[in-house]
C-alpha positions as CSV (number, residue, x, y, z in Angstrom):
1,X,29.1,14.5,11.2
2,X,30.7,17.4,12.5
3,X,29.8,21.1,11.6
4,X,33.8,21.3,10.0
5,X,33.0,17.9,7.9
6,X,29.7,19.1,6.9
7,X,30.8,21.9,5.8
8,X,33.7,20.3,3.2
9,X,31.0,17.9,2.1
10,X,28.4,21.0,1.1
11,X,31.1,22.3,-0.6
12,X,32.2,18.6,-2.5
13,X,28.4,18.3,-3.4
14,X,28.2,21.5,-4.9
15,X,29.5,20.0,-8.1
16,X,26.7,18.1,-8.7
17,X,28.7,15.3,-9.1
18,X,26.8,13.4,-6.3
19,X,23.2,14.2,-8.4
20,X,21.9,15.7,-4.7
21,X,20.2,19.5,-4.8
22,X,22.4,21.9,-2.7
23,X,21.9,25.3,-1.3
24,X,24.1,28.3,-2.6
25,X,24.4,32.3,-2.1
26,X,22.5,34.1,-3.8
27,X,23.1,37.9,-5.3
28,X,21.3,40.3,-6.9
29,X,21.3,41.1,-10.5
30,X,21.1,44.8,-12.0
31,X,17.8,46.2,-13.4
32,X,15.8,44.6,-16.0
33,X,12.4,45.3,-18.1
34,X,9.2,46.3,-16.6
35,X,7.6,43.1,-17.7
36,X,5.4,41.3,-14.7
37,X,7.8,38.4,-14.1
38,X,10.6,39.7,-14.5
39,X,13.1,42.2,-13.0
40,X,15.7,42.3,-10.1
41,X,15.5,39.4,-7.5
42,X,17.6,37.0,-5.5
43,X,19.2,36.2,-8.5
44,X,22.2,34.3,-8.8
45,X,24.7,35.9,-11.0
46,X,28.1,33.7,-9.7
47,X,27.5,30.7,-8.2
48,X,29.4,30.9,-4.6
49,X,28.8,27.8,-1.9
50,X,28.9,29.0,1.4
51,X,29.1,27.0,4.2
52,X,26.0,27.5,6.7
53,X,25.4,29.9,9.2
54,X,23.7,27.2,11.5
55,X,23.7,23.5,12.3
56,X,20.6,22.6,9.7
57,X,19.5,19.8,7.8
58,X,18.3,20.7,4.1
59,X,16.3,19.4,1.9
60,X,17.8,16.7,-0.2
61,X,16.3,14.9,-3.4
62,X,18.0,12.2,-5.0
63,X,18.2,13.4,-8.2
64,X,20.4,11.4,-11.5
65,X,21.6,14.8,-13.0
66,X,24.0,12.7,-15.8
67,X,20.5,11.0,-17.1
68,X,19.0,15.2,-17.5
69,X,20.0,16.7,-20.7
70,X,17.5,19.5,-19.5
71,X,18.8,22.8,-17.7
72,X,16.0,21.3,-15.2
73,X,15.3,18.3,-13.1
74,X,11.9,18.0,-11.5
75,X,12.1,17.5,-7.7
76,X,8.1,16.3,-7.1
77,X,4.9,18.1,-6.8
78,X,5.0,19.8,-3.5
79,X,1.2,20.9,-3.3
80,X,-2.0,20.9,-4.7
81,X,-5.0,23.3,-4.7
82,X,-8.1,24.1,-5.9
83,X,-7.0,26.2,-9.4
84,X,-2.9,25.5,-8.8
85,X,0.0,23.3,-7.9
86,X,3.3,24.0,-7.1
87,X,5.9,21.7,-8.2
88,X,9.9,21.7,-7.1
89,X,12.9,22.1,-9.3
90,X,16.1,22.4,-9.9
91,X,17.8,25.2,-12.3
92,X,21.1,23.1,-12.9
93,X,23.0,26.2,-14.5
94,X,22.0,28.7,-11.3
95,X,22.0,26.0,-8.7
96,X,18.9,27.2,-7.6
97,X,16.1,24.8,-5.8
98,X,12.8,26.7,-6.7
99,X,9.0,26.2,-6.0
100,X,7.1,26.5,-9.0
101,X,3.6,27.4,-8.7
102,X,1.9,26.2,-12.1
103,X,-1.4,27.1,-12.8
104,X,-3.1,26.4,-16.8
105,X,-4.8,29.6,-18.1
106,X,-5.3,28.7,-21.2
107,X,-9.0,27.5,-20.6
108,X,-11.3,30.3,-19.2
109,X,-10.9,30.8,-15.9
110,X,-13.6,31.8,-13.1
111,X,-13.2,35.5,-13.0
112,X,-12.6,36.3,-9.5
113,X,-9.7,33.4,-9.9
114,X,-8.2,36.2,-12.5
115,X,-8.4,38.7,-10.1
116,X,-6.7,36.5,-7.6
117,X,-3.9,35.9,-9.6
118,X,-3.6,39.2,-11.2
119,X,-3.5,40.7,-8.0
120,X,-1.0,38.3,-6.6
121,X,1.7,39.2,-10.1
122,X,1.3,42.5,-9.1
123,X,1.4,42.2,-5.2
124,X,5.0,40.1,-6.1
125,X,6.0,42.5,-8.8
126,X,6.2,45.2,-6.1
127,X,8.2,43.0,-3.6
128,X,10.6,41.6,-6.6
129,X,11.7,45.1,-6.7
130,X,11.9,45.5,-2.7
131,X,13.3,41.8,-2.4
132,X,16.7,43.1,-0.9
133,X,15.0,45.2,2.6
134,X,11.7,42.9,3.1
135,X,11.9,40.7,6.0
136,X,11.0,37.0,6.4
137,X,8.6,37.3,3.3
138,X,8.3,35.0,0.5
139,X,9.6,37.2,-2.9
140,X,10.5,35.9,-6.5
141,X,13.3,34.1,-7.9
142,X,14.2,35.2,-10.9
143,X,16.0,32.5,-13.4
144,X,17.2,34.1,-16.7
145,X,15.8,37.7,-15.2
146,X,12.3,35.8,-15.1
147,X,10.1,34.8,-12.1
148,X,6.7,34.4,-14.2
149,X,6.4,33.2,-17.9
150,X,3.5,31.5,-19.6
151,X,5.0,28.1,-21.3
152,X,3.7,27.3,-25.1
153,X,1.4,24.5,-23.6
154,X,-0.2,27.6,-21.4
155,X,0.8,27.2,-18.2
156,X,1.9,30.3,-16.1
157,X,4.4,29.4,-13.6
158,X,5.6,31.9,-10.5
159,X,9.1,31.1,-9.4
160,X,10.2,31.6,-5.5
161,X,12.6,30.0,-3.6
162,X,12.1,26.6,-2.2
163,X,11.2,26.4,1.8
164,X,12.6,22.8,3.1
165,X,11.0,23.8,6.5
166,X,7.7,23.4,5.2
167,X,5.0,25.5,6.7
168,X,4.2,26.4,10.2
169,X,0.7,23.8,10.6
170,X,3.7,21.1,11.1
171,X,5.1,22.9,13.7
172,X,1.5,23.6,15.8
173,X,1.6,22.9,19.5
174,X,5.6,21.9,19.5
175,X,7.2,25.4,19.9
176,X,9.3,26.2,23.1
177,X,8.8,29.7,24.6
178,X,12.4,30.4,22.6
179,X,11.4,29.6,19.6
180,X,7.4,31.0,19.9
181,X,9.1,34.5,20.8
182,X,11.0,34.7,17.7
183,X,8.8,33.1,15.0
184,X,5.9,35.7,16.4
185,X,8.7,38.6,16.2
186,X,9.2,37.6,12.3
187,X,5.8,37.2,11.4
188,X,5.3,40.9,13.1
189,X,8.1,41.8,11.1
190,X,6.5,40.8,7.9
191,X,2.7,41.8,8.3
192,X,4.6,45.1,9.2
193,X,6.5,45.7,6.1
194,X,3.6,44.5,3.7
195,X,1.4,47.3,5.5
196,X,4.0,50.1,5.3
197,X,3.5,49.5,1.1
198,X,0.0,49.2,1.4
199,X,-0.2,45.6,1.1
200,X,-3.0,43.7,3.5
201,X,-2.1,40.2,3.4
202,X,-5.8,38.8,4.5
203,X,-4.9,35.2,4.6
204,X,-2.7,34.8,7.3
205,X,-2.3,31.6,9.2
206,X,-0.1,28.7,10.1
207,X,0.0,27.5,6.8
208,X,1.1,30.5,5.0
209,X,4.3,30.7,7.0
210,X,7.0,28.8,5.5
211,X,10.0,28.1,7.0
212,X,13.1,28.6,4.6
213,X,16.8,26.7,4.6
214,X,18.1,28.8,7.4
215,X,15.1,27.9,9.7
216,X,13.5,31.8,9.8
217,X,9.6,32.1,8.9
218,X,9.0,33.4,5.8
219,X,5.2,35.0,4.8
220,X,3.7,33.3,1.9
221,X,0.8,32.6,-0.5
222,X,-0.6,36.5,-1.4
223,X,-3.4,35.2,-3.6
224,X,-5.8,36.5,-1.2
225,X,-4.2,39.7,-0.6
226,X,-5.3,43.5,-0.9
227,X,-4.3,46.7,-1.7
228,X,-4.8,49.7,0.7
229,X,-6.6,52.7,-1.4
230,X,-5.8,56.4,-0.9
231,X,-7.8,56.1,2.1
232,X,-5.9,53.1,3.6
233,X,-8.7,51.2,3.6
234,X,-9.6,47.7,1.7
235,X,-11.9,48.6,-1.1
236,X,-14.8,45.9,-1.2
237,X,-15.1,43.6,-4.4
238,X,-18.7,44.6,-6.1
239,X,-19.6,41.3,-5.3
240,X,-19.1,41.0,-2.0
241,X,-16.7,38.0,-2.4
242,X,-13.6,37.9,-0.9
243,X,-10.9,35.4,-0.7
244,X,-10.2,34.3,3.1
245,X,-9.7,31.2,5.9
246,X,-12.8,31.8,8.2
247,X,-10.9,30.7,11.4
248,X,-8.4,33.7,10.9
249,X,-10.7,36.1,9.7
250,X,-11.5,39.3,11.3
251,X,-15.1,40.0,12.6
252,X,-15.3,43.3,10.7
253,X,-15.2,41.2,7.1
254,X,-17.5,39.0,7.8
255,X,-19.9,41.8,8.8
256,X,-19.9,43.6,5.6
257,X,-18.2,46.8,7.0
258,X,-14.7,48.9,6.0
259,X,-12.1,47.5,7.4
260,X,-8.3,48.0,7.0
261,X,-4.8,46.3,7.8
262,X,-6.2,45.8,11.3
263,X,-7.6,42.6,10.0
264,X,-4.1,40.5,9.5
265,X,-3.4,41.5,12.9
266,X,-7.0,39.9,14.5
267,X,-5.4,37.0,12.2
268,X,-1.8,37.2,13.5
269,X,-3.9,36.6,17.1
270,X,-5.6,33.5,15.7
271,X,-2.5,32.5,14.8
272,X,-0.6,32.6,17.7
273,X,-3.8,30.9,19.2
274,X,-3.5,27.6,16.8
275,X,0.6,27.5,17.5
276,X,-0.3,27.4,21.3
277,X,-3.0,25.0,21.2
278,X,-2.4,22.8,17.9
279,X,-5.3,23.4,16.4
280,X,-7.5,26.5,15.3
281,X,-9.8,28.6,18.3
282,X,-12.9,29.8,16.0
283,X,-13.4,26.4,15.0
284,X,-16.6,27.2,13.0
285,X,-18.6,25.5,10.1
286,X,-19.7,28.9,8.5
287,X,-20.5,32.3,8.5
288,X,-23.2,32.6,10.3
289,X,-22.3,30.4,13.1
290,X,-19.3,32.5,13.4
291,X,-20.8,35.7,13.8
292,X,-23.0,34.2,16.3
293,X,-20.8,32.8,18.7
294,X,-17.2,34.3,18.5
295,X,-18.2,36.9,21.2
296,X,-18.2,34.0,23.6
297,X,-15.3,32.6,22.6
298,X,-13.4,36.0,23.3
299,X,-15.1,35.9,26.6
300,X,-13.0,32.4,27.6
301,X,-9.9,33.7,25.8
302,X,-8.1,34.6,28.9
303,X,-9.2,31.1,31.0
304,X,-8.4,29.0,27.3
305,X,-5.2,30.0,27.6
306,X,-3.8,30.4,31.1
307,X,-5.2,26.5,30.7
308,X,-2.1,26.1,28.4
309,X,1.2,25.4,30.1
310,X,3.4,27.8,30.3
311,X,1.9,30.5,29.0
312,X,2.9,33.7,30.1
313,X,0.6,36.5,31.0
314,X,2.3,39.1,28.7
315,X,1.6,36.6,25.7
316,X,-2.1,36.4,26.7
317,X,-2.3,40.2,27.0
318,X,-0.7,40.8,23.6
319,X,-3.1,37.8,22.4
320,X,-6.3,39.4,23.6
321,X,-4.7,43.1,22.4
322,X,-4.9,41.3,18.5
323,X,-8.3,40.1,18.7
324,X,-10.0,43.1,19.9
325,X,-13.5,43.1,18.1
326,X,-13.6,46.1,17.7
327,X,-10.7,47.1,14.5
328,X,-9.8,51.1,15.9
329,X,-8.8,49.2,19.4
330,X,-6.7,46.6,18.3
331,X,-3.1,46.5,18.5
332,X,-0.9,46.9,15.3
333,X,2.1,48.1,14.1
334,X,4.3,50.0,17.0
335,X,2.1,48.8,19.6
336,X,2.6,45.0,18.6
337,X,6.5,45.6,19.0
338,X,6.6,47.8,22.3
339,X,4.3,45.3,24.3
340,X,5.7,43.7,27.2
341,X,5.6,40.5,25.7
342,X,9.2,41.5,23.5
343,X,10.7,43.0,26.5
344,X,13.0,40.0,26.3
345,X,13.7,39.9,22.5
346,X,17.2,41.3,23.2
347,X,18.2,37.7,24.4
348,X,18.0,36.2,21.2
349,X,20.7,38.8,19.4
350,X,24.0,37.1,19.7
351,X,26.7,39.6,21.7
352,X,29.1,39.2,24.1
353,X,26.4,39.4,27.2
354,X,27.4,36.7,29.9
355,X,23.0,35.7,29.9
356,X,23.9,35.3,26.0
357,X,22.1,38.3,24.7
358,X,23.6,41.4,23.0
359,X,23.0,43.4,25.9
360,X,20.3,45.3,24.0
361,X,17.4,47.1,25.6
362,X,14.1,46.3,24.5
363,X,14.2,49.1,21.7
364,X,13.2,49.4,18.2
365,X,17.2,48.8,18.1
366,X,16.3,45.5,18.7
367,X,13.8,44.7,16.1
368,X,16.3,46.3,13.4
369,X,18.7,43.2,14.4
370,X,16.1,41.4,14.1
371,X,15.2,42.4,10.6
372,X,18.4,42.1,9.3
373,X,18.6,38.4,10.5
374,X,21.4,39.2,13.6
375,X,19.9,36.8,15.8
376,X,19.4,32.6,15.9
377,X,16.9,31.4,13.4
378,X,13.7,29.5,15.8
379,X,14.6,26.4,13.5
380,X,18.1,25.2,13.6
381,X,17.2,21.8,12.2
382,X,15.0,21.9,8.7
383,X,12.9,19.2,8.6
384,X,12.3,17.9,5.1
385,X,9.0,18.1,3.3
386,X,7.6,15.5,1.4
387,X,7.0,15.6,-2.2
388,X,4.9,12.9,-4.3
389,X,7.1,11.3,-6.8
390,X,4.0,9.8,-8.5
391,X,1.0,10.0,-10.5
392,X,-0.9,13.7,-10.2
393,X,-4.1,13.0,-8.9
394,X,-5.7,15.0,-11.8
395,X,-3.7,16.8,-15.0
396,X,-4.3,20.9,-15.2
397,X,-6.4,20.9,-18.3
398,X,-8.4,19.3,-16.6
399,X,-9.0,21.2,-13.2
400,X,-12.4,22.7,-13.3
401,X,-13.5,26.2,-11.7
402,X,-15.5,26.0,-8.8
403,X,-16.2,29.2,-8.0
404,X,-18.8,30.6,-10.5
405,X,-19.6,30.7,-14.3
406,X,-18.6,34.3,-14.9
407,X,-15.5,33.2,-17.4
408,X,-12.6,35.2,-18.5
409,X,-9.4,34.3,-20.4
410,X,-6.4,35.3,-17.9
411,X,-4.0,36.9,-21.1
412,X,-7.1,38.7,-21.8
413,X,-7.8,40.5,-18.3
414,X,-3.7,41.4,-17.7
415,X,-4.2,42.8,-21.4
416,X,-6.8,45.5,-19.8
417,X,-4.3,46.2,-17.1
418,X,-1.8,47.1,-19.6
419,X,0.3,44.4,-18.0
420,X,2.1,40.6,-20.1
421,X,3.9,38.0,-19.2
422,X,6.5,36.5,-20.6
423,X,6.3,33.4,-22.9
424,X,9.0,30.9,-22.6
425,X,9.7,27.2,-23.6
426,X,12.8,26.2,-21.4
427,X,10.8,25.3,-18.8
428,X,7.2,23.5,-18.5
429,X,7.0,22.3,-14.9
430,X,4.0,20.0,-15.6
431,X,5.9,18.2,-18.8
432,X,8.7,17.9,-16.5
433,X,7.0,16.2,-14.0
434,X,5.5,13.9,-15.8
435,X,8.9,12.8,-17.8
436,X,10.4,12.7,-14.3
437,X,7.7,10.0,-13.1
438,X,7.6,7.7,-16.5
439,X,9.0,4.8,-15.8
């Protein structure tokens, strides 16, 4: 099909008529209560189809919308973890696919699980309201001025927009030098912004980059994530818990000490390391035998990888530059974006250069046309991602903590913060699933 045909067919299947989920602009809504949930987004206040910027393939679910008296249709569960699922949906009157991240809190949950998730409504709170200038990160979606409610049955579900790209672990060992260059350039992008507002992501990794319907990388998943203190530093949880993925995690946790936003950065290295290599480089079983050997491994960094073909030397030196062991010498921030390794970042901004690039120099000019989305996305052709269209392996009420037997109601704990959520009945992603798969 030709990009001219495709285009006439997005716009005949935005009707609906066809019972297929579509893609559509999105614009932002005015302001709306303080209430953790809710408030401005990428709302959609007029529907408007637009035809693509580039060649992609969405994600398409073949859905009988004349058989759905609901404003929803349930799409599949997308994911399941150890206290959550996420489930995907369509908002028929907004056009709006969505990934809905359900989690039952009407049972007691393991108290460091409520501090998890408390800190996450409060981590997307603050980037609801900065949805509109922060790049290739993962923010709400508000439906009816809500992205969180709790549903009668008591289930609280977190809206976002749906990714068809899936996540970058699919993606492992396949990138070209093009496409490494610019997904590394928007992950930067992201850590970046999250830091500048005192956000410390601390669970960064392959599969916590998502790649949305335009094919750009998107950070996800802040459950694990911290907020800097007056200091700029990560304040330890009495404890000593914390939530993290031991491959990506930075020396300096595991050893008890104060650490800062440094740490996503030793992670951003690990990452780039697993991307290169398809599969993780501090492969270890725990904590101890991670502090014991990963000074050896940093030692055979520079051979590991010059073993890898293609690699250029610039990406190993910016690789080693992340995973310095020692936090106050790593690179971050400005010194992640002026190393030699985006010298060549310009190419990828569209202009009217005869090499295909704008003509840019390697500038901070460049990275702002880069945050605002000027240049080719790394993934012009979405791959779909699966969802099970079947029986859950295990219903929420029935999902047991496995984390401790300190026990605390979720409503309860938000109460002491002086925070609520909404309650709302039009949509119970979990009852809608299972309607969805009767039959």
């Amino acid at each position: 099909m030709s990009p001219s045909a495709y285009r006439d067919y997005y716009r005949h299947i935005s009707s609906f008529e066809t019972g297929w989920l579509v893609d559509v602009a999105v614009e932002a809504p005015g302001s709306s209560p303080r209430l953790i949930g809710t408030g401005p987004s990428r709302d959609l206040q007029h529907r408007r189809v637009v035809a693509p910027r580039y060649w992609h393939v969405p994600q398409r679910v073949a859905i009988d919308t004349y058989t759905h008296q609901s404003p929803w249709i349930s799409g599949g569960l997308l994911a399941e973890g150890t206290y959550a699922k996420v489930y995907l949906a369509l908002h028929k009157p907004t056009a709006q696919q969505l990934a809905i991240k359900v989690v039952y809190i009407a049972r007691p949950l393991d108290a460091h699980i409520c501090e998890a998730l408390i800190n996450e409504l409060k981590i997307l709170e603050k980037l609801a309201r900065l949805a509109d200038s922060a790049p290739f990160l993962l923010t709400p979606a508000s439906v009816d001025d809500k992205w969180s409610w709790t549903s009668p049955a008591g289930f609280l579900h977190i809206t976002t927009p749906f990714c068809p790209g899936g996540d970058l672990f699919y993606y492992q060992g396949c990138l070209d030098s093009e496409q490494l260059i610019i997904v590394l350039a928007e992950v930067a992008l992201g850590i970046d912004f999250l830091h500048k507002h005192g956000i410390v992501h601390h669970d960064i990794k392959p599969e916590n980059v998502f790649v949305d319907a335009e094919g750009h990388c998107v950070l996800a998943d802040y459950g694990a994530a911290k907020l800097l203190n007056a200091k700029a530093k990560i304040e330890r949880h009495p404890s000593g818990k914390f939530v993290s993925t031991l491959a990506y995690t930075a020396p300096e946790i595991l050893k008890d000490r104060e650490y800062d936003d440094a740490a996503d950065w030793w992670a951003f290295g690990c990452t780039i390391l697993t991307l290169l290599q398809g599969r993780v480089y501090f492969d270890f079983a725990d904590r101890k035998q991670y502090l014991r050997s990963y000074m050896k491994l940093l030692k055979t960094l520079k051979p590991t990888m010059r073993a890898i073909d293609g690699c250029l030397d610039r990406l190993i030196d910016l690789v080693e530059g992340l995973l310095h062991p020692v936090p106050a010498k790593r690179l971050r921030g400005k010194a992640v974006f002026d190393h030699d390794y985006f010298k060549d970042l310009w190419m990828a901004v569209p202009g009217p250069s005869s090499t295909g690039g704008s003509g840019l120099e390697p500038t901070m000019q460049t990275w702002e046309a880069i945050r605002l989305r000027l240049h080719k996305p790394p993934f012009s052709v979405i791959h779909a991602v699966p969802t099970d269209r079947g029986t859950e392996k295990s219903v929420c009420k029935e999902w047991p903590s496995k984390y401790g037997s300190d026990q605390r109601y979720l409503i309860a704990e938000l109460v002491k913060d002086g925070l609520q959520l909404p309650v709302d009945d039009a949509c119970d992603a979990v009852a809608l699933y299972h309607q969805s798969t009767i039959g």
